[in-house]
PDB file of the backbone (N, CA, C, O) and the ligand in Angstrom, with CONECT records:
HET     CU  A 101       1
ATOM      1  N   UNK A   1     -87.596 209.552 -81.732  1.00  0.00           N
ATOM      2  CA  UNK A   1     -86.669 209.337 -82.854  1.00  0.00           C
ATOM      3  C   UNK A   1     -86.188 210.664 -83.419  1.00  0.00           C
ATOM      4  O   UNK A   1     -86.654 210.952 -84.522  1.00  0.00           O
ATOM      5  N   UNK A   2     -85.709 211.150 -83.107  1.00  0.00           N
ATOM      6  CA  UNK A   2     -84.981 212.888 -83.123  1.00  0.00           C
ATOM      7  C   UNK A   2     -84.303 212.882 -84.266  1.00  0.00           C
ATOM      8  O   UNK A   2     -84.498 213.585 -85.258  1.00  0.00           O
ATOM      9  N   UNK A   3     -83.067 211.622 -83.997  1.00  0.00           N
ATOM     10  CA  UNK A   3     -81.762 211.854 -84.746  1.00  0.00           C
ATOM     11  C   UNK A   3     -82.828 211.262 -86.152  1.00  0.00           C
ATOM     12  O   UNK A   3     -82.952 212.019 -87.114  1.00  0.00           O
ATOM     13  N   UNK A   4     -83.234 210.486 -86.156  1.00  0.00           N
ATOM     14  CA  UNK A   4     -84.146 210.359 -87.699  1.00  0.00           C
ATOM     15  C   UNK A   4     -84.109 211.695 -88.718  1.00  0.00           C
ATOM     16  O   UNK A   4     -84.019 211.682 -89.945  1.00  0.00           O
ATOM     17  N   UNK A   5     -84.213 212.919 -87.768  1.00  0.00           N
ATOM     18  CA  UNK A   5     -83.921 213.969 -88.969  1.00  0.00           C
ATOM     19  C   UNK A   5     -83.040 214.514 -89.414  1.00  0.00           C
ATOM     20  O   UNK A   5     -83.028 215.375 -90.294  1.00  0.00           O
ATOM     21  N   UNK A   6     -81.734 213.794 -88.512  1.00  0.00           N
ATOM     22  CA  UNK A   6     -80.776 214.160 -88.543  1.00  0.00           C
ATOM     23  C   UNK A   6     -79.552 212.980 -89.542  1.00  0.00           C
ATOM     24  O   UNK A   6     -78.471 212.565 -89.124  1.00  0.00           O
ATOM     25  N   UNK A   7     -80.141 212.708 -90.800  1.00  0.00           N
ATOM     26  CA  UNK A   7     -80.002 211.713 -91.193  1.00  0.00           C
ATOM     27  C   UNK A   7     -79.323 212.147 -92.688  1.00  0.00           C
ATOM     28  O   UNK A   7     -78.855 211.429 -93.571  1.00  0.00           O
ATOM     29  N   UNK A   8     -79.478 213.790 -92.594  1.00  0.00           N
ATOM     30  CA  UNK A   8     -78.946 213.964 -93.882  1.00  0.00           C
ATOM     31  C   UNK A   8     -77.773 214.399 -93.663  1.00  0.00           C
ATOM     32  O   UNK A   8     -77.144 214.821 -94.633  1.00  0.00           O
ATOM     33  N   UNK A   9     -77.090 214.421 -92.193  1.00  0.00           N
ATOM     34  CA  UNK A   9     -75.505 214.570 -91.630  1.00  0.00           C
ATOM     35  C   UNK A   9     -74.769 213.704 -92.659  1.00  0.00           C
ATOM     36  O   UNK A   9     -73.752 214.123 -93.212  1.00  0.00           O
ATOM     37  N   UNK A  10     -75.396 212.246 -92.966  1.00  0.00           N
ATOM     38  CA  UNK A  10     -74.668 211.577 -93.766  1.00  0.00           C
ATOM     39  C   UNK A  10     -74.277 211.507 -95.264  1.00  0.00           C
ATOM     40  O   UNK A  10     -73.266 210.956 -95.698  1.00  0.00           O
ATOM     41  N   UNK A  11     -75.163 212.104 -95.945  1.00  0.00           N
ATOM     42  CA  UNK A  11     -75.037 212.387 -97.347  1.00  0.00           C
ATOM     43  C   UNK A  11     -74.271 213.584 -97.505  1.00  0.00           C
ATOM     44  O   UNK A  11     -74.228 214.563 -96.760  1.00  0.00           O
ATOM     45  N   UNK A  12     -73.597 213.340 -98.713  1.00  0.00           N
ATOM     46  CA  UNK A  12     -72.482 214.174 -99.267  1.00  0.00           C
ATOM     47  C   UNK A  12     -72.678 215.698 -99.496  1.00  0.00           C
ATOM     48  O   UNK A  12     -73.516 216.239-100.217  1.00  0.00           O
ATOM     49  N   UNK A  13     -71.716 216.272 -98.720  1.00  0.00           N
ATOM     50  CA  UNK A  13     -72.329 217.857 -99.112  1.00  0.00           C
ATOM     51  C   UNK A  13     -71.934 217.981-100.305  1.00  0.00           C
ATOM     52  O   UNK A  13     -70.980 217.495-100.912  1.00  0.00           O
ATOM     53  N   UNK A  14     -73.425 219.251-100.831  1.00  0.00           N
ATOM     54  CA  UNK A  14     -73.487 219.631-101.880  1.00  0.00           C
ATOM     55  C   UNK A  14     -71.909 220.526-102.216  1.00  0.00           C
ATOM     56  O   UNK A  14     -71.363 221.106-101.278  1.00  0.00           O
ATOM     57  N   UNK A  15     -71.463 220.546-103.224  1.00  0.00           N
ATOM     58  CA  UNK A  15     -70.184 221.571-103.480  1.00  0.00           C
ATOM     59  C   UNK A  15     -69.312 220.625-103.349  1.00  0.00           C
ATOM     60  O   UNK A  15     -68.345 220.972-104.026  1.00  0.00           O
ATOM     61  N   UNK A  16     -68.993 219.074-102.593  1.00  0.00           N
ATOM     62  CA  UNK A  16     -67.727 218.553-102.428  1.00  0.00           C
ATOM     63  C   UNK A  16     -67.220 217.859-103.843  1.00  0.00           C
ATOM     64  O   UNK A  16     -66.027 217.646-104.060  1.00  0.00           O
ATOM     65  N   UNK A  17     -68.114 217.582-104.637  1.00  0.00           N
ATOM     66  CA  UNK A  17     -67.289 217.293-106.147  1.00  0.00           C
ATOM     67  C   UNK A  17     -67.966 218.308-107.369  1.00  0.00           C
ATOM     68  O   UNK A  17     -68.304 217.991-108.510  1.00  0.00           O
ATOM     69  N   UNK A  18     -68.021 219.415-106.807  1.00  0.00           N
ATOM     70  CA  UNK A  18     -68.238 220.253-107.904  1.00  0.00           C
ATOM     71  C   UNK A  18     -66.838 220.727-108.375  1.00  0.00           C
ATOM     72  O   UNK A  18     -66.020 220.608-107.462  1.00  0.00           O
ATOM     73  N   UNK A  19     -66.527 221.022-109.050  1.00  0.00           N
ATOM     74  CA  UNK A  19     -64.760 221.873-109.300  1.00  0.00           C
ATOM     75  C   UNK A  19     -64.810 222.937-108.656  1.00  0.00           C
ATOM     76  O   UNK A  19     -63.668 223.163-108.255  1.00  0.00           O
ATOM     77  N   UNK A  20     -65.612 223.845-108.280  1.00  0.00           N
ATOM     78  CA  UNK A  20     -65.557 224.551-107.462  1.00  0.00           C
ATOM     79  C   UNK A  20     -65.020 226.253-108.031  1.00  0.00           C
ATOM     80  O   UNK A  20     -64.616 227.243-107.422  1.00  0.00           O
ATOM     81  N   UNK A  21     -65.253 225.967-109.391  1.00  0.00           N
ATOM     82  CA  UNK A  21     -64.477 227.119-110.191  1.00  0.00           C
ATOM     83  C   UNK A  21     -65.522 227.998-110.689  1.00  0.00           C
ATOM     84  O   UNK A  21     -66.644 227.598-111.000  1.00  0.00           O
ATOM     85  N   UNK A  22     -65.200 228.988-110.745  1.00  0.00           N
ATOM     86  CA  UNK A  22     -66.158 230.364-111.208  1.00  0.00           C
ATOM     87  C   UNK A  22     -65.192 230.457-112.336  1.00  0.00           C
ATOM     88  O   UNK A  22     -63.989 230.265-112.518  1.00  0.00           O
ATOM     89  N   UNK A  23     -66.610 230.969-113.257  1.00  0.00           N
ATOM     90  CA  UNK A  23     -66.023 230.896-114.894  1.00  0.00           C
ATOM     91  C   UNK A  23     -66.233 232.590-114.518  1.00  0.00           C
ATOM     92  O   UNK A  23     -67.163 233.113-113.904  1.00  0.00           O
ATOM     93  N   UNK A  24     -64.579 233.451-115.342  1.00  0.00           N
ATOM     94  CA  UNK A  24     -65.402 234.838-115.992  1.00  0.00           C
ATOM     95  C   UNK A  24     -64.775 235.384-117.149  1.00  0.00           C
ATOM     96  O   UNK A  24     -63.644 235.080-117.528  1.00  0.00           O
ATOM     97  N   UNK A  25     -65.568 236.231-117.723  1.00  0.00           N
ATOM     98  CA  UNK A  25     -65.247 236.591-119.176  1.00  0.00           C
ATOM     99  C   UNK A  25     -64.854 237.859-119.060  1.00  0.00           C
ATOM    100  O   UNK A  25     -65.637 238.717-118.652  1.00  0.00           O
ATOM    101  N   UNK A  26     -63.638 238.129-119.391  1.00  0.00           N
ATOM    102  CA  UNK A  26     -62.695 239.333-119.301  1.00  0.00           C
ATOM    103  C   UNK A  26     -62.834 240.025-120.343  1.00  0.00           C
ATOM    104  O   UNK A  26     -62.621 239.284-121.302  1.00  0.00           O
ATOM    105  N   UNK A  27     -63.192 241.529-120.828  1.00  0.00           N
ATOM    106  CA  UNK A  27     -62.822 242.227-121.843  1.00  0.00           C
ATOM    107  C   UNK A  27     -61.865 242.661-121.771  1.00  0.00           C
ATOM    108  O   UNK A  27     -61.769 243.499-120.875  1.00  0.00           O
ATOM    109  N   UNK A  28     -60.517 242.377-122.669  1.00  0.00           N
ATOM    110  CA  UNK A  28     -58.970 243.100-122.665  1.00  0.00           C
ATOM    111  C   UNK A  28     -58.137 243.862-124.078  1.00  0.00           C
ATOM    112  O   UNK A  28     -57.654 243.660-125.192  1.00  0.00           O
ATOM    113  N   UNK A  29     -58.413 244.854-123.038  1.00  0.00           N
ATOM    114  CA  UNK A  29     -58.071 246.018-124.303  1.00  0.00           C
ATOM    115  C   UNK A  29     -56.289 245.720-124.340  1.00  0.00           C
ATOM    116  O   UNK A  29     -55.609 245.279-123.414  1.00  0.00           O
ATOM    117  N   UNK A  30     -55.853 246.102-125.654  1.00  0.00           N
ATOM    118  CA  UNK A  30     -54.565 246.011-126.219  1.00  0.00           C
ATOM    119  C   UNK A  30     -54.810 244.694-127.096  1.00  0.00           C
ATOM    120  O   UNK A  30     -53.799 244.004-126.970  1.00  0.00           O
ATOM    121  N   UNK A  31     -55.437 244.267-127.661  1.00  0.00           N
ATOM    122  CA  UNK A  31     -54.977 242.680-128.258  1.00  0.00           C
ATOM    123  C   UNK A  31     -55.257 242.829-129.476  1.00  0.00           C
ATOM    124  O   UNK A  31     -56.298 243.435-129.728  1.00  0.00           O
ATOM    125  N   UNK A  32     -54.384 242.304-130.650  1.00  0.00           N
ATOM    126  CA  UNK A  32     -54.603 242.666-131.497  1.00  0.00           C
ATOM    127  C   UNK A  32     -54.247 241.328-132.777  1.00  0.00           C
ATOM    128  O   UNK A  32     -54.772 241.055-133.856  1.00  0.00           O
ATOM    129  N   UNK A  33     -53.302 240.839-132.130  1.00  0.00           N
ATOM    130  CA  UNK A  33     -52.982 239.016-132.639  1.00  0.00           C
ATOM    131  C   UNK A  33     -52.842 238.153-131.983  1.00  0.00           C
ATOM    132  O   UNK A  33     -52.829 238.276-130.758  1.00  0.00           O
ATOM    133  N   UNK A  34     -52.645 236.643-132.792  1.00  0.00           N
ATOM    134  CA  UNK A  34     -52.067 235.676-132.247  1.00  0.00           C
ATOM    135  C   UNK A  34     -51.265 235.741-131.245  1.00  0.00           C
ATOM    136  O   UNK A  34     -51.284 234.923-130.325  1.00  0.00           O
ATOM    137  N   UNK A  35     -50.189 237.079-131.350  1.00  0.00           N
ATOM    138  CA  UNK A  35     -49.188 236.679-130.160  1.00  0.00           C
ATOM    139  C   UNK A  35     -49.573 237.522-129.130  1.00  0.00           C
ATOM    140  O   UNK A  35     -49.008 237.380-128.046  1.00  0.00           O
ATOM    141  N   UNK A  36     -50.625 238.570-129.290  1.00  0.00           N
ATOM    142  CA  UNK A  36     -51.347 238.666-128.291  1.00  0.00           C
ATOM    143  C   UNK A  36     -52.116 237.690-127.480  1.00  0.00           C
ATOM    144  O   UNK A  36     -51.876 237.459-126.295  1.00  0.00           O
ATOM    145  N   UNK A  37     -53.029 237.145-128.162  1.00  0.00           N
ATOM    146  CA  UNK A  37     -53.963 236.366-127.846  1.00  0.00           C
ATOM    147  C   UNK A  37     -52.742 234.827-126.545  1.00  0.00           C
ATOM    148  O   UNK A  37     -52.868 234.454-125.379  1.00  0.00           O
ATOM    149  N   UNK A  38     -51.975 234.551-127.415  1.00  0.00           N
ATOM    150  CA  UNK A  38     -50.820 233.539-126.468  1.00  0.00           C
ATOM    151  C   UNK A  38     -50.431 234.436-125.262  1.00  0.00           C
ATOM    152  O   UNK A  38     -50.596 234.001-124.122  1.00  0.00           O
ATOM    153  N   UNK A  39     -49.999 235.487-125.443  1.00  0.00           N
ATOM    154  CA  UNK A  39     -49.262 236.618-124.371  1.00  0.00           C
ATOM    155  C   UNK A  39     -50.201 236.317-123.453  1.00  0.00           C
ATOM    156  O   UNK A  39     -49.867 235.783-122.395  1.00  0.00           O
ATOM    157  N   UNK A  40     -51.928 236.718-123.824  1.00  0.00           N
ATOM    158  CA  UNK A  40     -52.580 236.979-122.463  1.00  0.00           C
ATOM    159  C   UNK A  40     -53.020 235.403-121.774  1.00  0.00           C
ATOM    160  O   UNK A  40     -52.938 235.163-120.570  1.00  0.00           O
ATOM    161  N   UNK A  41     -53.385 234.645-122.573  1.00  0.00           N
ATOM    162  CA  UNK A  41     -53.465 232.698-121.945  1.00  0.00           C
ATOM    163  C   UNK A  41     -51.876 232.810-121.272  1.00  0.00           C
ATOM    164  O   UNK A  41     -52.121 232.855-120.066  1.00  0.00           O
ATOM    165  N   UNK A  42     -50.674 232.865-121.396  1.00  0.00           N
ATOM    166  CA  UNK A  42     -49.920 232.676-120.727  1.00  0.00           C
ATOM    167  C   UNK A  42     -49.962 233.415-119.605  1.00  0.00           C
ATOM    168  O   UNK A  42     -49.798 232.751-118.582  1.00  0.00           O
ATOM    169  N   UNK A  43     -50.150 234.724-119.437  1.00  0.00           N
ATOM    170  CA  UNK A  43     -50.353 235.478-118.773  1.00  0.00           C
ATOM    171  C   UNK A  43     -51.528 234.901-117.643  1.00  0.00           C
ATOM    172  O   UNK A  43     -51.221 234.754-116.460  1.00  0.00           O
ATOM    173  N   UNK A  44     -52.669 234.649-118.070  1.00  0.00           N
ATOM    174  CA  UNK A  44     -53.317 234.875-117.081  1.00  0.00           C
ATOM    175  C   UNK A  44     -53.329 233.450-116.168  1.00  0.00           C
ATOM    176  O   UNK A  44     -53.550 233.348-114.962  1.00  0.00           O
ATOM    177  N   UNK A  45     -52.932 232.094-117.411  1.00  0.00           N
ATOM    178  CA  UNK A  45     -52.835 230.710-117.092  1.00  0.00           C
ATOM    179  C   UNK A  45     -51.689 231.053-115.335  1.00  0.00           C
ATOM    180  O   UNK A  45     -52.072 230.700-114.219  1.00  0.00           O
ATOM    181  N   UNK A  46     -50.457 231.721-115.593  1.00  0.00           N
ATOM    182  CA  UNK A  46     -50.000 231.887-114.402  1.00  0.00           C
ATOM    183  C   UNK A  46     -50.126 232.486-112.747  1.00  0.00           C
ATOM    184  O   UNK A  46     -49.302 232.767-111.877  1.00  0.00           O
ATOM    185  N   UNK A  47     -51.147 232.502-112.813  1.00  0.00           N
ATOM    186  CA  UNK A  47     -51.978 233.457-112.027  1.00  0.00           C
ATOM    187  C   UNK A  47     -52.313 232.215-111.240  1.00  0.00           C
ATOM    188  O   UNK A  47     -52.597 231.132-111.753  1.00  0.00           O
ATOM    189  N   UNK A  48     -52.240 232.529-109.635  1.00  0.00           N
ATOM    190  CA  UNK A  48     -52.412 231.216-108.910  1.00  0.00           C
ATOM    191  C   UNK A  48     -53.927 231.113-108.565  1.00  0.00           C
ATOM    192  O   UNK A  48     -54.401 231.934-107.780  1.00  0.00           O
ATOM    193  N   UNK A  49     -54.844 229.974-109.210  1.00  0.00           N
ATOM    194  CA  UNK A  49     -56.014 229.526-109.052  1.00  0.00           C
ATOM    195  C   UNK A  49     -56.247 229.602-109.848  1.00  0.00           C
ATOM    196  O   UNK A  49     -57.439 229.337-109.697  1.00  0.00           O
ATOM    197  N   UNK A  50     -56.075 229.887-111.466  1.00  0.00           N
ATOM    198  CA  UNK A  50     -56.596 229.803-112.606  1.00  0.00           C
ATOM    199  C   UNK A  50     -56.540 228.616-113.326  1.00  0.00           C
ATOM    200  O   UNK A  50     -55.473 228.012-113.206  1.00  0.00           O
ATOM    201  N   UNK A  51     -57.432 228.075-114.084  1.00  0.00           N
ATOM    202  CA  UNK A  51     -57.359 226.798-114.188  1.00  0.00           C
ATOM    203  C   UNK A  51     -57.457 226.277-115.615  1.00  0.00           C
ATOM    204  O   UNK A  51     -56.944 225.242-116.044  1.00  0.00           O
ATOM    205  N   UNK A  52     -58.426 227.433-116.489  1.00  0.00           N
ATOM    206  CA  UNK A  52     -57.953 226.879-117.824  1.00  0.00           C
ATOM    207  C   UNK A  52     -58.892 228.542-118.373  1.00  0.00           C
ATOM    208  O   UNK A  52     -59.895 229.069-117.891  1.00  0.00           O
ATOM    209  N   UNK A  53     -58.013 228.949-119.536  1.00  0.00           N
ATOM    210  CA  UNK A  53     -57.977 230.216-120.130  1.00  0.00           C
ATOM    211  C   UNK A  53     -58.708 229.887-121.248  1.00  0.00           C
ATOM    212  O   UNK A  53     -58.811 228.664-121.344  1.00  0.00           O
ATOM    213  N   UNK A  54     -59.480 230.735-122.491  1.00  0.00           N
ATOM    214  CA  UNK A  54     -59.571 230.622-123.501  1.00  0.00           C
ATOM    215  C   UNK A  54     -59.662 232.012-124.084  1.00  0.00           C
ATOM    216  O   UNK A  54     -60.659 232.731-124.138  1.00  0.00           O
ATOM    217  N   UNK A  55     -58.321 232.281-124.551  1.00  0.00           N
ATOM    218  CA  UNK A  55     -58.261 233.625-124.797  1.00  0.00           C
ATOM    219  C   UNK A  55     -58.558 234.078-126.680  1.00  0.00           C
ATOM    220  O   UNK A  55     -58.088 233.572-127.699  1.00  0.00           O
ATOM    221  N   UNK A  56     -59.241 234.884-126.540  1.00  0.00           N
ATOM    222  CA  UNK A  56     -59.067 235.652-127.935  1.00  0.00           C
ATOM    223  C   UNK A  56     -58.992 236.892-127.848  1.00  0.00           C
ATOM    224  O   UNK A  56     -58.991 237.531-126.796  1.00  0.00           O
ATOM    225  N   UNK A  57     -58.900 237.486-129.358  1.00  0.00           N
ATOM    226  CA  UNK A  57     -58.478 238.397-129.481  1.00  0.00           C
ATOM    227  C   UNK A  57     -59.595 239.783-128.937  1.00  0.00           C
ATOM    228  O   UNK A  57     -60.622 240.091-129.541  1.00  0.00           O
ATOM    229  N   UNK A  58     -59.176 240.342-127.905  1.00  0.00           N
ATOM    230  CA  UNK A  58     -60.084 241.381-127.065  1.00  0.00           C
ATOM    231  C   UNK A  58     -60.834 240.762-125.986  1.00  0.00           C
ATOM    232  O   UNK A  58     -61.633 241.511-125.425  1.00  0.00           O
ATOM    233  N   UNK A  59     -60.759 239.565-125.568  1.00  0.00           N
ATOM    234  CA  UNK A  59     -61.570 239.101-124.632  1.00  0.00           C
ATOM    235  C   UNK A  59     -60.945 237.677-124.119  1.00  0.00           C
ATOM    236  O   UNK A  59     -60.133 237.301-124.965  1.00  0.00           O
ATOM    237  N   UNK A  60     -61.018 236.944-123.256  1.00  0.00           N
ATOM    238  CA  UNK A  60     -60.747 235.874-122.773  1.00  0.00           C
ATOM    239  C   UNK A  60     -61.687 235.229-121.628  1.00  0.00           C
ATOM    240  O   UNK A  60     -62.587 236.010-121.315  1.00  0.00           O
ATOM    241  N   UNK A  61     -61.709 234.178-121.020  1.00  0.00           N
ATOM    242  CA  UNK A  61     -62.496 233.066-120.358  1.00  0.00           C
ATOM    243  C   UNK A  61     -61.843 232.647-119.860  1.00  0.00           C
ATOM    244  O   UNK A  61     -60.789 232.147-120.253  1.00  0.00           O
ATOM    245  N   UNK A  62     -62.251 232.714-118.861  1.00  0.00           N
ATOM    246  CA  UNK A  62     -61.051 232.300-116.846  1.00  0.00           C
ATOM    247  C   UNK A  62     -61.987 231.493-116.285  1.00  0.00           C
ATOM    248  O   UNK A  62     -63.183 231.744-116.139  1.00  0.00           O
ATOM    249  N   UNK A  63     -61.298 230.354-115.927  1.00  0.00           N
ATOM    250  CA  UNK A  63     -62.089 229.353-115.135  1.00  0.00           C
ATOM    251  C   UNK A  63     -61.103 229.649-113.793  1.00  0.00           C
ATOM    252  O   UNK A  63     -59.873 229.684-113.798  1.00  0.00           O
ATOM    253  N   UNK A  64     -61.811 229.807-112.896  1.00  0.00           N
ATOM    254  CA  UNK A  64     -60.681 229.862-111.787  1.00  0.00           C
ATOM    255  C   UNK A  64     -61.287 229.590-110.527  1.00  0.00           C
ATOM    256  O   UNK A  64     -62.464 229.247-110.417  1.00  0.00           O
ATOM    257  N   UNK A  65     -60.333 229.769-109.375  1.00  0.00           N
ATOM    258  CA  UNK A  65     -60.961 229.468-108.211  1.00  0.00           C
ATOM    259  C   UNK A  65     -61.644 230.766-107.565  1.00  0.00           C
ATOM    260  O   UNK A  65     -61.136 231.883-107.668  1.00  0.00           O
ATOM    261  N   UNK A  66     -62.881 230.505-106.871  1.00  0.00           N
ATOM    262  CA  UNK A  66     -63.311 231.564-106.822  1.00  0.00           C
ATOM    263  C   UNK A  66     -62.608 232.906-105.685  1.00  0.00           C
ATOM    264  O   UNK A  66     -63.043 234.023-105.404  1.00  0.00           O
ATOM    265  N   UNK A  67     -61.456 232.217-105.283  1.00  0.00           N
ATOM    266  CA  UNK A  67     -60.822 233.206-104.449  1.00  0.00           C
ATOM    267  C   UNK A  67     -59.979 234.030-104.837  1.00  0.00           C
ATOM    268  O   UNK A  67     -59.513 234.931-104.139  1.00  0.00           O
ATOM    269  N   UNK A  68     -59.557 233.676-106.593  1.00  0.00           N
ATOM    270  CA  UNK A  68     -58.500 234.442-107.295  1.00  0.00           C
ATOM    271  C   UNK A  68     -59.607 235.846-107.407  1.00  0.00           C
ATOM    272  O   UNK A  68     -60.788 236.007-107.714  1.00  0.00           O
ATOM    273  N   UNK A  69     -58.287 236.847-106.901  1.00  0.00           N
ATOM    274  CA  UNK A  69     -59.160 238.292-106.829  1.00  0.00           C
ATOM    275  C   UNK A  69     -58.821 238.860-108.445  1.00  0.00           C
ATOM    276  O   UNK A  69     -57.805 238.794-109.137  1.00  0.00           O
ATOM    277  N   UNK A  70     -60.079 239.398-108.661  1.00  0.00           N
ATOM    278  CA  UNK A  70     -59.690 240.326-109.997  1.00  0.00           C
ATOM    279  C   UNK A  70     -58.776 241.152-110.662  1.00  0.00           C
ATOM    280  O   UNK A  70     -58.539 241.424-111.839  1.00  0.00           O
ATOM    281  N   UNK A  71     -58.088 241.646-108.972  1.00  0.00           N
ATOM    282  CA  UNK A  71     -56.769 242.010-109.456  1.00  0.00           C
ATOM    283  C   UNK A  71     -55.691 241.402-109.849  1.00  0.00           C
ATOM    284  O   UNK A  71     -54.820 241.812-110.617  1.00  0.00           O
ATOM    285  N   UNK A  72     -55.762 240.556-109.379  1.00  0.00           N
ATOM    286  CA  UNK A  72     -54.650 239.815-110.071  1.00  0.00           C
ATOM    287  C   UNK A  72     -54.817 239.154-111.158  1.00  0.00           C
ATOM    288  O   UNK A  72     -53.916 238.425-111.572  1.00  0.00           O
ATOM    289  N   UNK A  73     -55.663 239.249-111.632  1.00  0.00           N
ATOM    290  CA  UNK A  73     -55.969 238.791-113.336  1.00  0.00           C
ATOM    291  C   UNK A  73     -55.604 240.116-113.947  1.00  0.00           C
ATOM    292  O   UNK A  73     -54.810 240.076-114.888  1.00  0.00           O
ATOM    293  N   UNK A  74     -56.109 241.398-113.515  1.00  0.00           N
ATOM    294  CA  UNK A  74     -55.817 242.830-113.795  1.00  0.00           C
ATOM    295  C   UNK A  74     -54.650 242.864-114.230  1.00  0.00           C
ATOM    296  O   UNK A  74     -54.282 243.172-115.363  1.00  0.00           O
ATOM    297  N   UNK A  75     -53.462 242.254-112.510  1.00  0.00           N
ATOM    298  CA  UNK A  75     -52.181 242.762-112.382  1.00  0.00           C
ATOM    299  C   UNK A  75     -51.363 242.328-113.471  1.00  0.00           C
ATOM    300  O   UNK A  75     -50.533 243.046-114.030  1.00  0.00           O
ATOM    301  N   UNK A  76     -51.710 240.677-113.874  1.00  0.00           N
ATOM    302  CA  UNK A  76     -50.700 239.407-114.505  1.00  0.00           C
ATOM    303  C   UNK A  76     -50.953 240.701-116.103  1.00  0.00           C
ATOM    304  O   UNK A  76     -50.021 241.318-116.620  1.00  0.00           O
ATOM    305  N   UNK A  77     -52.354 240.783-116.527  1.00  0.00           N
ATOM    306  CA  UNK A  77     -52.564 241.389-117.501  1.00  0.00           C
ATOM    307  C   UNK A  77     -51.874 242.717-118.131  1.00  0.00           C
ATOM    308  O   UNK A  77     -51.948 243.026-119.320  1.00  0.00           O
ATOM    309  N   UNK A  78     -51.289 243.344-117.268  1.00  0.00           N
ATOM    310  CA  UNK A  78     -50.537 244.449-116.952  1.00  0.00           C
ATOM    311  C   UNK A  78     -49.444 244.357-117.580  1.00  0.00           C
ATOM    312  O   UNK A  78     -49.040 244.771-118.667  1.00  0.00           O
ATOM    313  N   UNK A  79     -48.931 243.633-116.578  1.00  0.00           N
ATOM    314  CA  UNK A  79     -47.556 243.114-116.726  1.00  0.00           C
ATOM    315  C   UNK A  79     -47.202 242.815-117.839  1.00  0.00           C
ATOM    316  O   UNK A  79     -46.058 243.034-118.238  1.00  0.00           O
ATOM    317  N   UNK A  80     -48.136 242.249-118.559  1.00  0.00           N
ATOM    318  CA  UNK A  80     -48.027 241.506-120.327  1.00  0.00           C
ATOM    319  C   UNK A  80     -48.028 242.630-121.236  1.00  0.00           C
ATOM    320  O   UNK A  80     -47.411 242.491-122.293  1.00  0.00           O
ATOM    321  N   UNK A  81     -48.799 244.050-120.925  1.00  0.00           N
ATOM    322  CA  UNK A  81     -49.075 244.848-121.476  1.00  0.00           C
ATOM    323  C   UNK A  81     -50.240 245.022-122.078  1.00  0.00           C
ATOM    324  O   UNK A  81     -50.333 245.605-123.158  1.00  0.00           O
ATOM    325  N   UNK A  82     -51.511 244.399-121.264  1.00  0.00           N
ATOM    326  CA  UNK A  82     -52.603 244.841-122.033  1.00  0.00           C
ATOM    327  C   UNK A  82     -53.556 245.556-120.812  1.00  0.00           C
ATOM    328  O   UNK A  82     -52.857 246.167-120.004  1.00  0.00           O
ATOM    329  N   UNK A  83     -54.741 245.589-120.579  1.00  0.00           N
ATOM    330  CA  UNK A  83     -55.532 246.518-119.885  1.00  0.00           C
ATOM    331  C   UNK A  83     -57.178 245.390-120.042  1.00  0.00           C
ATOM    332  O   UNK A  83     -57.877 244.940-120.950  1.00  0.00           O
ATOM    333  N   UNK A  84     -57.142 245.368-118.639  1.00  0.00           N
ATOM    334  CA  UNK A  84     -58.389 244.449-118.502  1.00  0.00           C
ATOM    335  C   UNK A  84     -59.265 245.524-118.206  1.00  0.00           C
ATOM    336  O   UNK A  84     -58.923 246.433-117.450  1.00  0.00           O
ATOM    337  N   UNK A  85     -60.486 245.473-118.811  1.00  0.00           N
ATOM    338  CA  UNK A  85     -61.609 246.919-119.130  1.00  0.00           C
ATOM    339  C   UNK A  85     -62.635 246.521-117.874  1.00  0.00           C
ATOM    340  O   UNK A  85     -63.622 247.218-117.638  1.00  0.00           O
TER     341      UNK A  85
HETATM  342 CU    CU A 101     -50.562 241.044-131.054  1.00  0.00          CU2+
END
C-alpha cells in the first residue's frame, strides 16, 4: 500500500487561499500633512501589486504582493516627491 502515503497529494496546498500578500512598513521622509499623507496612499496604491495602503504622516503600510520590488514603492514615492528611508 505505497500510494497510502501518498494521500496528502489530495489536500489543499498550504498558501492556495492565503492572500498571499506581504505586509511592509515604510519610513517616508518629506511628509508633513494631510495632503501629504493622500499624495503618498495615492502614490503608492498605484504601484502594480499593491493592495491596500495605510499611510500617515512619515510612515505608511503596504500590503502587497510579494513580488512588488522595493523599488518601485521607492520609485512611485519619488515621483510624488517624498524619499522612502
Ligand atoms: Cu503635506
Amino acid at each position: 500500500m505505497r500510494h497510502a502515503a501518498r494521500g496528502s497529494l489530495d489536500a489543499p496546498a498550504r498558501g492556495l487561499h492565503d492572500t498571499g500578500m506581504t505586509t511592509r512598513q515604510l519610513t517616508i521622509e518629506g511628509m508633513n500633512c494631510g495632503h501629504c499623507v493622500r499624495a503618498v496612499d495615492r502614490a503608492l496604491r498605484a504601484v502594480a501589486g499593491v493592495e491596500r495602503v495605510e499611510a500617515e504622516v512619515g510612515t505608511a503600510k503596504v500590503e502587497a504582493d510579494p513580488s512588488t520590488p522595493r523599488e518601485a514603492l521607492r520609485a512611485a514615492l519619488e515621483d510624488a516627491g517624498f524619499t522612502l528611508v
